[in-house]
C-alpha positions in Angstrom: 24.0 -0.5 -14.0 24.2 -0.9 -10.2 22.3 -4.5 -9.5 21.6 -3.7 -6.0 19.5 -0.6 -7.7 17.9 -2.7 -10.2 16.8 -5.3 -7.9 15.2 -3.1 -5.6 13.4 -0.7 -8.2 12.1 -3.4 -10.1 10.9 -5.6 -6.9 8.7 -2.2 -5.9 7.4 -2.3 -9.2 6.6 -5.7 -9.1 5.1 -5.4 -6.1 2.8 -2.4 -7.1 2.0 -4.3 -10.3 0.7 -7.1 -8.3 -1.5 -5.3 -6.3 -2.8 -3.6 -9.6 -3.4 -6.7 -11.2 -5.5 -8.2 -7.6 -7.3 -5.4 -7.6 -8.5 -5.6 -11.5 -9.1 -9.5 -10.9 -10.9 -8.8 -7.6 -13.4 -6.2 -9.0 -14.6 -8.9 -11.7 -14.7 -11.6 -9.4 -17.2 -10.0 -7.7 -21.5 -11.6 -8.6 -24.8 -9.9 -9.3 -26.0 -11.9 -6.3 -24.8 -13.1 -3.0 -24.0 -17.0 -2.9 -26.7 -18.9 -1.9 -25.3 -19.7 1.6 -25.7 -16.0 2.8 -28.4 -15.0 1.3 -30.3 -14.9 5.1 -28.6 -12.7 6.1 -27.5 -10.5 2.8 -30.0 -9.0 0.9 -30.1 -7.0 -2.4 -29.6 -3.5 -0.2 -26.7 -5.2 2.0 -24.9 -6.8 -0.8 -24.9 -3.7 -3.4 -23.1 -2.0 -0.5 -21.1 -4.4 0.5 -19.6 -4.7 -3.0 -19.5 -0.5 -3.1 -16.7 -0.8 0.1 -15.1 -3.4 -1.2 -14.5 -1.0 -5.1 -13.9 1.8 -3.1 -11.4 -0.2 -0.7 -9.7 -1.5 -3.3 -9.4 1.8 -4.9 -8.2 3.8 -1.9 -5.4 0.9 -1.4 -4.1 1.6 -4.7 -4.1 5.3 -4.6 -2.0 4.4 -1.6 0.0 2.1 -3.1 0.9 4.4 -6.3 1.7 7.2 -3.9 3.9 5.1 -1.7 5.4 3.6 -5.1 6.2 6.7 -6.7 7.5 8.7 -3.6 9.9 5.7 -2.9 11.2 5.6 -6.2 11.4 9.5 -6.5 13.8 9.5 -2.8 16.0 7.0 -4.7 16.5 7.7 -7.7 16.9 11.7 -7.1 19.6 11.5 -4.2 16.7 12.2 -0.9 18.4 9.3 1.3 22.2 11.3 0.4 20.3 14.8 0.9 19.3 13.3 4.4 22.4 12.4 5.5 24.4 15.4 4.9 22.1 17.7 6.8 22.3 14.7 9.6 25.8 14.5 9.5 25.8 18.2 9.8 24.4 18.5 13.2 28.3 16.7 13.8 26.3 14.9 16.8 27.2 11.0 18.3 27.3 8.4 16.2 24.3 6.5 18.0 22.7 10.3 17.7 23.1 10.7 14.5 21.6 7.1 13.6 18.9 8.0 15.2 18.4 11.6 14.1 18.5 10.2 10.6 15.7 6.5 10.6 13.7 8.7 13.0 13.6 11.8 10.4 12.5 9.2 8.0 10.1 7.6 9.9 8.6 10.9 11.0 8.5 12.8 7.4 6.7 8.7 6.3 4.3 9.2 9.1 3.3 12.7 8.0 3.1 11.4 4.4 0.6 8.7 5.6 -1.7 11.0 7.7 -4.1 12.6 5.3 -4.5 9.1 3.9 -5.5 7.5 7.2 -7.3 10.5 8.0 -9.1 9.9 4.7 -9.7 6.4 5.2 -11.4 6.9 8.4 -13.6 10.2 8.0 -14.4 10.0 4.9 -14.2 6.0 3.4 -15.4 4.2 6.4 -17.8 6.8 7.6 -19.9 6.6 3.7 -20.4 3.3 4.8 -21.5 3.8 8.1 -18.5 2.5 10.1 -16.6 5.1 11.5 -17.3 6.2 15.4 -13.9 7.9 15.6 -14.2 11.5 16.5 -11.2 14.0 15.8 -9.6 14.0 19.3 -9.3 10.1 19.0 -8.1 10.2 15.9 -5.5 13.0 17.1 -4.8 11.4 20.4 -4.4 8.0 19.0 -1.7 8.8 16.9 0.5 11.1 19.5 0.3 8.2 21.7 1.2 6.0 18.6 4.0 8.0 18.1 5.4 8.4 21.6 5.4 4.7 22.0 6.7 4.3 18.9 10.1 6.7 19.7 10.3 4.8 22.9 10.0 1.4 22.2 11.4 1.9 18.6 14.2 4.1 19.6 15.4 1.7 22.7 15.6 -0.9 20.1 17.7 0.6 17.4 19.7 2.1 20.0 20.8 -1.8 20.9 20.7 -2.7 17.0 23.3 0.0 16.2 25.7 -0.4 19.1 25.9 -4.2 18.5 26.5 -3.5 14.9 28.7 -1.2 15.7 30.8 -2.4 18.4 30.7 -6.3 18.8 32.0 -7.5 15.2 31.0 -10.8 12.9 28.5 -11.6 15.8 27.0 -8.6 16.0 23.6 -10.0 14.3 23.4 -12.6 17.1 22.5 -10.1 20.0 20.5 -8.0 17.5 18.5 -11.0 17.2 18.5 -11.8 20.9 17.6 -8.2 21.7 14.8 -7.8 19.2 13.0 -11.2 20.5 13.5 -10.5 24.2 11.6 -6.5 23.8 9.1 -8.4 21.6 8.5 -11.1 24.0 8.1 -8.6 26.7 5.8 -6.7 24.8 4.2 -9.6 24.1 4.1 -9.9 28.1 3.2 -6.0 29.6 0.5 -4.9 26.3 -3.0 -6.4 27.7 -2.1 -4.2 31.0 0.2 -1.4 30.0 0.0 -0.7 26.3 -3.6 -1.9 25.3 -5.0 0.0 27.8 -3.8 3.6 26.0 -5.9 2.8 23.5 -9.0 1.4 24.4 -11.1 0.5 27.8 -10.9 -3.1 29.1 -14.1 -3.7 31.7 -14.1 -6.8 32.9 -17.5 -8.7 31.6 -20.0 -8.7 34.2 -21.6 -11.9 36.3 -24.5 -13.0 33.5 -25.6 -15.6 31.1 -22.5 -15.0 28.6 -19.7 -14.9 31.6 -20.8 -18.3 32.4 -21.4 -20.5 28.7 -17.7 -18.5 28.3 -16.2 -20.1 31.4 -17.9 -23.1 31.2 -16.3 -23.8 27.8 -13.0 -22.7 28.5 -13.2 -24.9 31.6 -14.7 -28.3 29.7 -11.1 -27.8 27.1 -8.7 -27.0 29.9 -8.1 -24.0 29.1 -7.0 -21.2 31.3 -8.1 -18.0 31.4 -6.7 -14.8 33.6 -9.8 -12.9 32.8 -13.0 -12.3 29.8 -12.8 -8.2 29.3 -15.5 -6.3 26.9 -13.2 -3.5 25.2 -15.0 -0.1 23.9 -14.9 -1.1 19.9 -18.0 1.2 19.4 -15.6 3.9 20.3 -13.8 4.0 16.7 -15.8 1.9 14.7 -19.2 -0.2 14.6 -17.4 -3.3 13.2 -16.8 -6.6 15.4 -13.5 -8.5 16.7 -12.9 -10.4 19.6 -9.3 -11.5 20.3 -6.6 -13.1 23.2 -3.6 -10.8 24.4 -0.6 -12.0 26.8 0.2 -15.8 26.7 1.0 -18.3 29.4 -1.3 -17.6 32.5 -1.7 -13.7 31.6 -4.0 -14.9 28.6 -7.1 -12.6 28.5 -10.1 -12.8 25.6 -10.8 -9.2 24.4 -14.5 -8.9 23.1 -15.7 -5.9 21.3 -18.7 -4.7 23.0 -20.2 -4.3 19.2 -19.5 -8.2 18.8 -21.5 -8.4 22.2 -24.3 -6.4 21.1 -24.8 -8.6 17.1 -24.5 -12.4 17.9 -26.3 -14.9 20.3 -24.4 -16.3 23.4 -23.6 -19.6 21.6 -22.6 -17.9 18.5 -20.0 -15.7 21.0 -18.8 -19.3 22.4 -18.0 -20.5 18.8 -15.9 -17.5 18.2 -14.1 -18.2 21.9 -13.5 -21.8 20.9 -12.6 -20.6 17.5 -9.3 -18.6 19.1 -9.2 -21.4 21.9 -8.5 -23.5 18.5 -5.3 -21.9 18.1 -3.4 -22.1 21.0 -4.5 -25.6 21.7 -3.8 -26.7 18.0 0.1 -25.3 18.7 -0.8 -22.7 16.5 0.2 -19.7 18.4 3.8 -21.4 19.3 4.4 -22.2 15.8 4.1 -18.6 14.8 6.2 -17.5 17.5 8.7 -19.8 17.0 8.7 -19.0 13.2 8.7 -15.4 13.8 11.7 -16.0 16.1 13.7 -17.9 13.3 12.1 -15.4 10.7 13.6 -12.2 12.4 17.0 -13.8 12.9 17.5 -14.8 9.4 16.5 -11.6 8.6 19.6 -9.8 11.3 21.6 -12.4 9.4 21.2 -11.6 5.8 21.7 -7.9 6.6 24.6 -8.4 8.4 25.9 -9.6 4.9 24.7 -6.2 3.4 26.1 -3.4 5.5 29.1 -3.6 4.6 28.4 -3.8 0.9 30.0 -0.1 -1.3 27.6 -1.3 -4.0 24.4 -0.8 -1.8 25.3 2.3 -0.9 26.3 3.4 -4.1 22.8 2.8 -5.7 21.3 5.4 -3.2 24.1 7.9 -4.6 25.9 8.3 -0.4 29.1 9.3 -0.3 29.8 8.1 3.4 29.1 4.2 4.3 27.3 4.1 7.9 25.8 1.4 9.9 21.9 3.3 10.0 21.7 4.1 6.1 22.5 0.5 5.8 19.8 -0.6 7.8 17.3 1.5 5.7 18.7 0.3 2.3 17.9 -3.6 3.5 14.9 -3.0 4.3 14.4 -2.2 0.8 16.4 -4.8 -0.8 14.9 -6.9 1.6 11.5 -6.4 -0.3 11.3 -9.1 -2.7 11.9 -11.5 -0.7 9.4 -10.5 2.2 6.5 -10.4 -0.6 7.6 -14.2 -0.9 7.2 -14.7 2.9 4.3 -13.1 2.9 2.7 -15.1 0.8 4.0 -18.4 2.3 3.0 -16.8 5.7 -0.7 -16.0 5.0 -1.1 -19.8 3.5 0.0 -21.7 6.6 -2.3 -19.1 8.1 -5.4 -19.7 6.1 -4.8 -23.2 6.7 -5.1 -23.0 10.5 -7.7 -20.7 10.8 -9.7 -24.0 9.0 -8.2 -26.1 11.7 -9.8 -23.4 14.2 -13.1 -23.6 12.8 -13.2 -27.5 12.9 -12.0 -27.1 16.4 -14.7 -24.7 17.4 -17.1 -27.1 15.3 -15.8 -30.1 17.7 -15.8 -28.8 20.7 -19.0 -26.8 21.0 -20.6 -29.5 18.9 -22.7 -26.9 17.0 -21.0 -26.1 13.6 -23.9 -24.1 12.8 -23.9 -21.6 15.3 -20.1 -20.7 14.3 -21.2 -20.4 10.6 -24.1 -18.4 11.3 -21.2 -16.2 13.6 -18.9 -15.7 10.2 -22.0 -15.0 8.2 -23.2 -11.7 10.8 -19.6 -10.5 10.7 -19.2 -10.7 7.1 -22.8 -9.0 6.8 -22.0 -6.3 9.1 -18.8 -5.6 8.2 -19.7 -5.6 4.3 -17.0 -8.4 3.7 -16.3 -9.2 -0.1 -18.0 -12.7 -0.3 -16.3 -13.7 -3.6 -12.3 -12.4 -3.8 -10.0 -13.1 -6.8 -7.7 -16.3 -5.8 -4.8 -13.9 -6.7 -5.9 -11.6 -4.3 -6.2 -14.3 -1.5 -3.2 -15.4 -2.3 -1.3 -12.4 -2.0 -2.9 -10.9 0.9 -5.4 -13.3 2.7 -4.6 -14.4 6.2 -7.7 -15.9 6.6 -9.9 -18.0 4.1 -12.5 -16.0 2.3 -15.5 -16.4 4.5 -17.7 -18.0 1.8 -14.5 -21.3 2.4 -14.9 -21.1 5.9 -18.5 -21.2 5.9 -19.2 -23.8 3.5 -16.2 -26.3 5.1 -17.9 -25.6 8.3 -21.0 -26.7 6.1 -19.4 -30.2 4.7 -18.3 -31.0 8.1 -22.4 -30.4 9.8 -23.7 -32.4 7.2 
């Protein structure tokens, strides 16, 4: 028995297992009544419905996560990756070509798989519960442009990855890495004005009552600001999000015009000081610096791979090559990404209570962010009471019933 095959089949196994077993955990988990602390703003009507998305969440996830499962396993174990690469190798084009002929195919034939599920989730799932906004040319149009930006970004940067591979030797992993942080960190740079844009409408917020508490507070923490826009949320759905884009002096906070429509002017200020929280707390750095270290031990450990007969052999390919390789890590790689994942969303969890308390601090009303988190749990039907396993696995945040009542210890 090939171990390389074993390893991988029984980490996606594992993995689906896991989400099976959150899932069962999570529906028990849930209460009759909403915890006291939200029961302003959740009544009998809001909860029952609120714990109706969360089953039928839940329950789409896994149908997703069986299908996923299944057709993985069903690729491997039946010779699909082999099948692929003869009918690549076929076209007898570059070797750079064919690379790309053959992760693209795959990408494209997972993107079609993926479509009636995402067009599922969002006509039919999230419009029973009264969220969806999208209409079918949005949906369309979002993911063509999804998909161009994907073969241009994505294909510039496996173009690099497999000529480095290919042509520089036992260092080859080092420029991968240095190529694969540079096109992030410039993405990082052009999206609030290039990429953003192609998705959604960013109108500066007008001269008023909000533009100035916003300024005001950003000023009183030092904290620089290149501009406050209002993007078109409402377009695609009626839930709420505010966020930053760009770093350095091309920061910009990104509120959803629903957001700006549900909450109070102070409550809006808690959330800004809430995401000011992060990059004054260093937390923003650390998770670029760890993503940095993160995706070159990542180049590093598959550099060890590529090379490996064994790997290949578990996917039943007669020919070695540089792009199959890069597929079958990914895959190996799984096991050990569900353990960074987990580590990942912890350190997360934590700082988004470090957030809070800074927001708490600085606006020196700790109420008016917990009465923020409690509207954006109620209108976005948030599952008050998740299974610790399922907050473990998947949580980047703290459940909102934490947040609210450490917000809670810290006012009294």
């Amino acid at each position: 028995m090939n171990i390389y095959l074993v390893v991988i089949i029984a980490s996606l196994v594992i993995s689906w297992l896991l989400g099976v077993a959150s899932d069962l955990y999570n529906a028990r988990a849930m209460t009759p009544s909403p915890p006291q602390e939200f029961r302003d703003v959740f009544d009998e009507e809001t909860y029952r419905k609120s714990q109706e998305y969360t089953r039928a969440s839940m329950k789409f996830s896994s149908m997703t996560d069986t299908f996923n499962t299944v057709i993985t396993l069903v690729v491997i174990t039946t010779g699909g990756f082999q099948l692929l690469d003869r009918m690549v190798r076929s076209l007898e084009l570059s070797a750079l070509s064919t690379g790309l002929t053959y992760i693209g195919t795959l990408g494209l034939l997972s993107g079609i798989m993926s479509l009636p599920f995402e067009a599922y989730h969002t006509f039919v799932l999230e419009k029973k519960f009264g969220f969806n906004t999208t209409s079918v040319a949005t949906f369309v149009t979002d993911r063509l442009k999804g998909l161009m930006l994907t073969g241009l970004i994505g294909g510039i940067l496996l173009v690099a990855i497999l000529f480095f591979l290919r042509e520089t030797g036992a260092y080859a992993w080092l420029y991968c890495w240095a190529v694969a942080v540079s096109i992030s960190l410039g993405l990082t740079y052009i999206a609030p004005t290039w990429i953003l844009p192609l998705f959604n409408k960013f109108t500066p917020l007008e001269q008023g009552e909000l533009r100035t508490a916003l300024e005001s507070y950003a000023n009183s923490t030092g904290f620089e600001l290149s501009g406050i826009f209002v993007i078109d949320g409402s377009k695609r759905s009626t839930k709420s999000n505010a966020f930053f884009t760009g770093f350095g002096k091309r920061r910009r906070i990104a509120l959803f015009d629903t957001l700006i429509k549900e909450m109070t002017v102070n409550e809006i200020v808690a959330v800004l000081a809430h995401e000011v929280g992060h990059a004054k707390l260093g937390h923003i750095k650390k998770r670029l610096f760890t993503g940095i270290l993160k995706t070159g031990a990542i180049f590093y450990l598959m550099s060890l791979f590529l090379d490996s007969r064994p790997l290949f052999d578990a996917f039943g390919m007669e020919h070695m090559s540089i792009y199959a390789g890069l597929v079958f890590f990914v895959l190996l790689y799984t096991p050990l990404s569900l353990v960074l994942s987990v580590i990942s969303n912890r350190v997360s969890r934590t700082h988004e209570y470090e957030a809070d308390a800074f927001s708490a601090t600085t606006t020196g009303r700790p109420d008016t962010m917990i009465s923020a988190l409690k509207k954006l749990s109620a209108s976005n039907l948030s599952n008050l009471t998740p299974h610790p396993l399922t907050v473990w696995l998947g949580y980047s945040h703290p459940p909102v019933l934490d947040r609210v009542r450490a917000l809670d210890t810290r006012h009294k």
